[in-house]
N, C-alpha and C positions, 0 to 999 in steps of 0.2 A: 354329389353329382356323379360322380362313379361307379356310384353304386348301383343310381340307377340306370347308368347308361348302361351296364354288366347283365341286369334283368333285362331290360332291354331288347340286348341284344341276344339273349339266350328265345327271347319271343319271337324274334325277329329269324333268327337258326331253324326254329321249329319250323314256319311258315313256309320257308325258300325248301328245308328238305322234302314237305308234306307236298308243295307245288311242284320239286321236279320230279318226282316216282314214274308218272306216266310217260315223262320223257327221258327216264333213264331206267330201262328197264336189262336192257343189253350189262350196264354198267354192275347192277345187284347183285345182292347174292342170290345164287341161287336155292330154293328150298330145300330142305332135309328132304329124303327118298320116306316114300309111306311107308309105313312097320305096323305088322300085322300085331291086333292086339294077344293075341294068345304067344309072339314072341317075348313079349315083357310082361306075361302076365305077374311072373314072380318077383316082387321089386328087390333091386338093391340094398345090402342093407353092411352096416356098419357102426359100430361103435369105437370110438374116441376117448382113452381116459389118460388126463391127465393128473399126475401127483408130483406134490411140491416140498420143498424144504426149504425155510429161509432163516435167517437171524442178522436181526438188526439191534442197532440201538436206539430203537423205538419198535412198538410196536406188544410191547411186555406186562401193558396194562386188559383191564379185563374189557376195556372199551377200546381200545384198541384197533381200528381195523385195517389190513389185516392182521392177523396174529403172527407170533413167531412160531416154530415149532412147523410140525408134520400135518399135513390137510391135504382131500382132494379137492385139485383147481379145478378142474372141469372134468366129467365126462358127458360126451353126447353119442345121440343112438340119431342116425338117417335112415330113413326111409326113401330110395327114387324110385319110382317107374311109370312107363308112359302109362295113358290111359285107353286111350286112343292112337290111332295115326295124328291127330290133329292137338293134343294137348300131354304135356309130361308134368309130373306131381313131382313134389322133393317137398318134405317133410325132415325136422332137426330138431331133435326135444335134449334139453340141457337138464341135465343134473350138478345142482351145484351145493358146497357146504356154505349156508349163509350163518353170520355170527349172530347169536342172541343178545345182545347187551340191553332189554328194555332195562331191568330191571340189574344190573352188574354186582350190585353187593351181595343179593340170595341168590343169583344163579351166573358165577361168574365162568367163563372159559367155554361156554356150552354152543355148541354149533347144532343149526337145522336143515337140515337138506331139504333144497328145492328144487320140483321137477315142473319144467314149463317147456313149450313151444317156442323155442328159439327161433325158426324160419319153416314156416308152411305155407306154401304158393304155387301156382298153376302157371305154366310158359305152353305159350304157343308153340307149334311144329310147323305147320305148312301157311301162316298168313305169309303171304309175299311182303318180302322190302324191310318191314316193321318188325321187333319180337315183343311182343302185352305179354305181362304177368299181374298175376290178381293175388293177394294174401297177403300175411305180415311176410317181412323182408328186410334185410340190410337198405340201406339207401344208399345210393350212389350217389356219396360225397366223400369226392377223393380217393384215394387209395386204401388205407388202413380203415377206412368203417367197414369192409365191404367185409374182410375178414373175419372169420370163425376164431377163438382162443388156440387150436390148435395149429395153425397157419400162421400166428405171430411171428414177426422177422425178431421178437426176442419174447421173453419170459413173460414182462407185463406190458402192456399198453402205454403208447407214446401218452407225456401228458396233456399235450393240445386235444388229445381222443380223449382220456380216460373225465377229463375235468371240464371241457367247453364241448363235448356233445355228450355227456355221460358213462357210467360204466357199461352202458352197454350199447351206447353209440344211438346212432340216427338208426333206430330198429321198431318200423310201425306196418300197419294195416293199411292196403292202399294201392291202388295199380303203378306201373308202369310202361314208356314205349319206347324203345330204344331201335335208332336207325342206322345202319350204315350213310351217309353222304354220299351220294354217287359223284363220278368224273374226276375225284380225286384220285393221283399217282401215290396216295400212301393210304394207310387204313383212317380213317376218321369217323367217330362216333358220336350220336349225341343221343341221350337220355334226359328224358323229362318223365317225372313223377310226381302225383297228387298223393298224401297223405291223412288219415285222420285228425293229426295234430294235438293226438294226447296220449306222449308218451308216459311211460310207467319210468318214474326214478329219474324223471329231468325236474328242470325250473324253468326253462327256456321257453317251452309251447307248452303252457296250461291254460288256454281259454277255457270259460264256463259251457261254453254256446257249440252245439255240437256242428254248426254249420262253419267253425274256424276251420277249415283243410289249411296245412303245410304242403309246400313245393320244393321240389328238390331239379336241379337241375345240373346235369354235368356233360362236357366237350371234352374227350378223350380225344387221341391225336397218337399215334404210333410209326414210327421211319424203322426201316433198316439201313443203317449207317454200312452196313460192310455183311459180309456170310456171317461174322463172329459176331459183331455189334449192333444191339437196337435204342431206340431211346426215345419215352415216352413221355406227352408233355397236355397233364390237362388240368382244368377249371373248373370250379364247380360252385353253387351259388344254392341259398336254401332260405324258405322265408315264412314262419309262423304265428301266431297271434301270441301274444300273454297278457293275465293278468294277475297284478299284485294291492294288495289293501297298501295305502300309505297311513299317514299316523293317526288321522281320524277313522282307521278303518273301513274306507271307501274302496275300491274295488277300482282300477286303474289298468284299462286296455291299451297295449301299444305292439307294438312288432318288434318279431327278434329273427333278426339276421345276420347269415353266413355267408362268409365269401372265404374262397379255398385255390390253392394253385398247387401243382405238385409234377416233379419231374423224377425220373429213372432211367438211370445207364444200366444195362444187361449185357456183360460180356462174356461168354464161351466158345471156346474157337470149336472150330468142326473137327479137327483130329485132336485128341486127348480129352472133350469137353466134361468126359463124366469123372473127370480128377482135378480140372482147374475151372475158376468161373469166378466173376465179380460183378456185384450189384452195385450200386450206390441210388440212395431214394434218399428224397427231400419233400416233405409237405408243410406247408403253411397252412394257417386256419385265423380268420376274423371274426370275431362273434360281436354285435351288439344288440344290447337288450335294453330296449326301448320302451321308457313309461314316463305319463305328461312331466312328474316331478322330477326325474331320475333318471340313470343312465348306467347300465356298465359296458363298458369296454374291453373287450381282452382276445389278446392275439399272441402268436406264436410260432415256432417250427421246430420240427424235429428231424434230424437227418442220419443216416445213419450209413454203415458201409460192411459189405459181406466177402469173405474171400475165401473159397476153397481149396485149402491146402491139398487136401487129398482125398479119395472116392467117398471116405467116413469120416472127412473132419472139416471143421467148419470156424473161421472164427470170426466176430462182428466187432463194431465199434459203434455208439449212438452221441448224440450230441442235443440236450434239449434247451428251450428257454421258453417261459409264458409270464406275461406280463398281465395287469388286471387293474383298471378302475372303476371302483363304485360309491357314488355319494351316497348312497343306500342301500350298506354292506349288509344289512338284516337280510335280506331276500337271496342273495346271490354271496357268497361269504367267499370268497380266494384270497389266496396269498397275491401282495402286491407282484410279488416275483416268484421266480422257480426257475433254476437253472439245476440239472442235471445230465452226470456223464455215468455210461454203462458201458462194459467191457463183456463176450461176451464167449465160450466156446465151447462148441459141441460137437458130441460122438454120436453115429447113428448105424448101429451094425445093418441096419437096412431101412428096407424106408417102410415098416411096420414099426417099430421102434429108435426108441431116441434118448441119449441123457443131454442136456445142458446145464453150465455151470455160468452164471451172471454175477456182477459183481457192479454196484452202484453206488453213486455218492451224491446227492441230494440239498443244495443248497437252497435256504428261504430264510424268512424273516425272522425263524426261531436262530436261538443264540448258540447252538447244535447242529451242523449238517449229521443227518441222516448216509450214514453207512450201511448197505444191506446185500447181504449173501443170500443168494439160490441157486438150489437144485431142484431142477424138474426133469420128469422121466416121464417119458410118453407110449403108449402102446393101443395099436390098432389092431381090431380081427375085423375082416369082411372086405365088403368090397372098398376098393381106392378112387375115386373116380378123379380127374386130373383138376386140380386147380388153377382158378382164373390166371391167364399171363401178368 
């Protein structure tokens, strides 16, 4: 019942923002100024590379993933630039080293690099009130999907992200529109998103039928507590088709759905801010996947906390837990549990480059927590352009 009252009311959000624009027009934002297209003709450009070091006690087999030892985690190349006055391109192609294990006895330890389009999408400039984007994209669910690898508040991905939306998260083909709310004394946001609903490397939204679209929807919400303090408080809901064969090998359509909350303290005071500052972010995530025989359930949070010693040092703390039922663990295979703590601290002689040093301890069902060490070193050339608040 909550759930649905949650959809609901995310339909019900949409309607009341799209009814008052005409009468709050004073209240909007107002448009970006036109830019002549021969000033962006040249677009922005930058690459991102990350390298890693880790060692665990696991991880040491030729199937393994990931491995121990030296890899690059990611490098990406962007591309931005407006088109027009009226439309901006942003283009993100990932290079990544994927592990080969079909075959681990004749070719064990062998990596392949994959190069794909990570996020290519068109945003509006001058629609009034609304911002539509057309392309593949991050989804706006929650805080942590919307992020790049390079932008993680730690080394690897929370595992309510990494495991109940996949390694590479809620990432499809698909518009969006995102509003300011008018009349409100604080910032307030809502974003509603149609997607294709066939992502690559989930299990969650695999319908056969190309007419299954996924929705995504999210209610941001932002205060300034004080000059030094902000704190950020949203929700977010997402709902796609799947189907799984059960044991007569029948083909079995149901819905799988998310429901998401997540909050953030940001403190930096205004004198001395670029030497002390403190985050703390908490996000939950609900996943159920829904089929006539069968059901999994699995839910979680991860929260973590950031403090700034000083202008090049940084040190984190994370706290995780995911729980997971399935009477039809074939299809959807998790660990009942997962509890993990990661400790976290890094040097950045600027903000081109970066080392961090993470340290983890990984509790489950195996008769072994999982202890694991990294180093990752990070290096940009080009341009920087500022990341989402």
């Amino acid at each position: 019942m909550l759930r649905f009252a949650f959809f609901t009311a995310i339909s019900i959000a949409a309607s009341l923002v799209t009814g008052s624009f005409a009468e709050a027009q004073t209240a909007a934002p107002t448009p970006a100024p036109l830019r002549s297209r021969s000033a962006a003709f040249t677009p922005d450009i930058s690459v991102n590379s990350l390298f890693l070091y880790q060692n665990s006690n696991r991880g040491n087999l030729p199937t393994d993933v990931p491995q121990n030892g030296i890899s690059l985690q990611e490098a990406e190349l962007q591309f931005m630039a407006d088109v027009d006055p009226y439309f901006r391109f942003v283009s993100t192609f990932a290079l990544r080293a994927e592990l080969n294990n079909e075959d681990p006895a004749a070719t064990p330890y062998q990596y392949e690099f994959e190069f794909e389009p990570e996020e290519l999408y068109v945003d509006t400039q001058q629609v009034p009130f609304v911002g539509f984007r057309i392309g593949k994209f991050k989804a706006a669910f929650g805080r942590h999907n919307l992020l790049h690898t390079h932008a993680f508040p730690f080394i690897d991905a929370p595992l309510i992200n990494s495991q109940l939306l996949g390694e590479e998260g809620i990432n499809d083909v698909g518009v969006s529109a995102a509003a300011l709310i008018p009349g409100l004394p604080w910032f307030s946001e809502i974003t509603l998103q149609a997607l294709s609903g066939r992502l690559e490397g989930t299990d969650y939204w695999n319908s056969q039928s190309p007419n299954d679209n996924a929705y995504v929807g999210h209610f941001k919400n932002l205060w300034d507590l004080s000059d030094d303090l902000t704190f950020e408080f949203g929700l977010s809901a997402a709902r796609g088709k799947n189907e799984f064969a059960n044991a007569a090998a029948e083909l079995q359509r149901g819905d799988s759905d998310f429901l998401g909350a997540d909050v953030t303290f940001k403190w930096r005071p205004l004198i001395g801010g670029n030497t002390r500052a403190l985050i703390w972010s908490t996000e939950y995530i609900d996943r159920k996947v829904n089929r006539p025989e069968s059901r999994n359930d699995a839910k979680g949070f991860a929260s973590w906390v950031q403090y700034q010693l000083a202008q090049r040092w940084w040190i984190q703390a994370r706290t995780e837990y995911l729980q997971a039922e399935d009477n039809d663990a074939a299809p959807l295979a998790l660990e009942p549990f997962q509890r993990k703590h990661s400790a976290l601290v890094s040097y950045f002689p600027s903000e081109f480059s970066g080392f961090r040093l993470q340290y983890s301890h990984l509790s489950d069902s195996r008769e072994e927590a999982e202890q694991k060490l990294m180093l990752q070193f990070s290096a940009m050339i080009g341009a920087h352009p500022a990341h989402a608040y």
